[in-house]
NUROSE-224711 format. One line per 4 residues: number of its first residue (from 0); their letters; for each residue z, y, x of C-alpha. Coordinates in Angstrom, 1 decimal, padded with zeros to 4 digits, always signed. Example, Ala and Ser with C-alpha at 12.3 -4.5 7.8 and 13.67 -1.06 7.14 Angstrom:
0) AS) +007.8/-004.5/+012.3  +007.1/-001.1/+013.7
! end
This chain:
0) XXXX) +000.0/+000.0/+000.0  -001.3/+003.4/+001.5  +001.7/+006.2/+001.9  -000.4/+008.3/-000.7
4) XXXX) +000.2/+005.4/-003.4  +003.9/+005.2/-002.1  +003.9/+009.0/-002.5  +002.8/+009.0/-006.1
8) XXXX) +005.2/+006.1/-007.0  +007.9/+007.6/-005.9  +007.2/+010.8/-008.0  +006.6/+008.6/-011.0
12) XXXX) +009.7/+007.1/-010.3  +011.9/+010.4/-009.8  +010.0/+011.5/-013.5  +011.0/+008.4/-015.3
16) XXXX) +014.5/+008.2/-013.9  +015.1/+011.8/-015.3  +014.4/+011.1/-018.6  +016.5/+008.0/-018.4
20) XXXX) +019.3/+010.2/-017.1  +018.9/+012.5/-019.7  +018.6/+010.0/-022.4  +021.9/+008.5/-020.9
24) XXXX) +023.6/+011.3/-020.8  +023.1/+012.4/-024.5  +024.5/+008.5/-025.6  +027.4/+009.3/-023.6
28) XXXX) +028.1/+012.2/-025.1  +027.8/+011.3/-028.6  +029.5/+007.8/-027.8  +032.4/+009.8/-026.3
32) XXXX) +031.9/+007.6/-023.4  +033.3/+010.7/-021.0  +033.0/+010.0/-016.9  +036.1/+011.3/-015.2
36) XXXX) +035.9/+014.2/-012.6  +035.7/+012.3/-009.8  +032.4/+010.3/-011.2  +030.9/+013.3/-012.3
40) XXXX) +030.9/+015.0/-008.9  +029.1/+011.5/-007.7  +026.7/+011.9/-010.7  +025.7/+015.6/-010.7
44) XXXX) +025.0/+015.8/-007.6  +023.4/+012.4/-006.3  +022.3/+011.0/-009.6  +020.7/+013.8/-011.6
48) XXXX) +020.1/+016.4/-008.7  +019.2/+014.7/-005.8  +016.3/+012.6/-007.1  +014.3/+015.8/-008.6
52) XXXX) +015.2/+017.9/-005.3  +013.6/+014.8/-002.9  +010.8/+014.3/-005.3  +010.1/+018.3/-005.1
56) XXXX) +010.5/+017.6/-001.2  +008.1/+014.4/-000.4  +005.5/+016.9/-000.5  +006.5/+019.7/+001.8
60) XXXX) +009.6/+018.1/+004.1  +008.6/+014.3/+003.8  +010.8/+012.9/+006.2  +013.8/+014.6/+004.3
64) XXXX) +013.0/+013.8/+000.7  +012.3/+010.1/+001.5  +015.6/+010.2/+003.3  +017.3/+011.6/+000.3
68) XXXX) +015.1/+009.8/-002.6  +016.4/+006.4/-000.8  +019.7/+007.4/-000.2  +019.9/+008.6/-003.5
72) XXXX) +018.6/+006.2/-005.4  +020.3/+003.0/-003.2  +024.0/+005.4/-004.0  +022.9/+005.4/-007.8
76) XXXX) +021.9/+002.0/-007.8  +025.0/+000.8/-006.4  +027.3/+003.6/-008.9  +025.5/+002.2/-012.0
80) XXXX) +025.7/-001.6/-011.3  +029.2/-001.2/-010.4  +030.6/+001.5/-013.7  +028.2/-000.6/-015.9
84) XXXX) +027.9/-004.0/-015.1  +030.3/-005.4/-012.7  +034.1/-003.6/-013.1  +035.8/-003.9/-016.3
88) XXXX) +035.4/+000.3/-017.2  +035.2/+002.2/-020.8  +031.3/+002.6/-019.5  +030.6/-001.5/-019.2
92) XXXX) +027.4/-002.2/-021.6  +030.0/-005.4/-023.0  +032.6/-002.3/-024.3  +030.3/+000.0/-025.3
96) XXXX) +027.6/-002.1/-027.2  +030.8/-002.6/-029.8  +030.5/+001.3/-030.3  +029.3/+003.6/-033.6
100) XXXX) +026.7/+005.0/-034.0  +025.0/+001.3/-033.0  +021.8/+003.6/-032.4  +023.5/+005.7/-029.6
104) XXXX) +025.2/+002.3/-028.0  +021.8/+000.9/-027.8  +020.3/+003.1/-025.9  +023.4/+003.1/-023.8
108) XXXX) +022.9/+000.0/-023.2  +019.0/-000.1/-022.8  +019.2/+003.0/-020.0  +022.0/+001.4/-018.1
112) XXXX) +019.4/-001.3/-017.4  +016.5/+001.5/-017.2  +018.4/+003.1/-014.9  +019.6/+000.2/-012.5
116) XXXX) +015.6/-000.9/-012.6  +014.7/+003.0/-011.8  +017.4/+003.0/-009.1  +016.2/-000.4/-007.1
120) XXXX) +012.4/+000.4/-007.5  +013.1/+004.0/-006.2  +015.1/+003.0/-003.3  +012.7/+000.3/-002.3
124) XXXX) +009.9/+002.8/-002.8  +012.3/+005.0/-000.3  +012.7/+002.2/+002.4  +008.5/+001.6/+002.3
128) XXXX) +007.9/+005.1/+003.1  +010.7/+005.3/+005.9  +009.0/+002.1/+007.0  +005.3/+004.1/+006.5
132) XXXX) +006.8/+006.9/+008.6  +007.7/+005.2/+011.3  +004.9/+003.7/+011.6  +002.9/+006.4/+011.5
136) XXXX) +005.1/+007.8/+013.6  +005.2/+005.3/+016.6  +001.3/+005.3/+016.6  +000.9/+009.3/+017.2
140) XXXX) -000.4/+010.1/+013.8  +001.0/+012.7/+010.8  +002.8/+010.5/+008.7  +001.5/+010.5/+005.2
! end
């Protein structure tokens, strides 16, 4: 895969995992599934607002925003697996798929698996342009 095709993947991926996010967020808020302080200064900054900066920066800084889409994307993938899947937290899909509206805890549930997917594709998407790069790199040429 060429590191233009890499490039636009990883964009597609930063777009989708937004709109995951966002729908996420809103079925936490009107499942009154809250994240404590200490999760949201993890979530603000590496879940919704690193993504969309590194995607903004693959084209101008590359080196950077793969470093940060990977990073950001392996420390989400790692967040969400653990709050939703593994530890027994108010924000497991098993707890809240019991929760009204059954609409709302649906799509909880739905874009905690969205997310996770999202999260793994964008970080492996991450690794093959650091791997690109450094190719590129090692033979003399502009990467990407």
């Amino acid at each position: 895969m060429n590191s233009r095709t890499l490039k636009l993947a990883a964009l597609g991926l930063v777009a989708i995992h937004f709109v995951v996010v966002v729908l996420h967020s809103f079925a936490h808020q009107l499942l009154s599934v809250n994240a404590s302080p200490a999760q949201l200064a993890f979530i603000i900054p590496v879940i919704i607002v690193a993504p969309v900066v590194a995607g903004i920066m693959l084209s101008r800084f590359r080196r950077f925003g793969t470093l940060l889409l990977t990073a950001s994307m392996a420390g989400s993938f790692v967040f969400g697996v653990y709050y939703h899947l593994t530890a027994d937290t108010i924000d497991h899909v098993a707890h809240v798929a019991q929760l009204e509206p059954h609409r709302w805890s649906q799509m909880f549930v739905a874009t905690s698996y969205l997310l996770a997917i999202s999260e793994l594709l964008g970080a492996i998407v991450g690794i093959l342009l650091l791997m690109r790069t450094s190719t590129t790199a090692s033979r003399g040429k502009h990467a990407f």
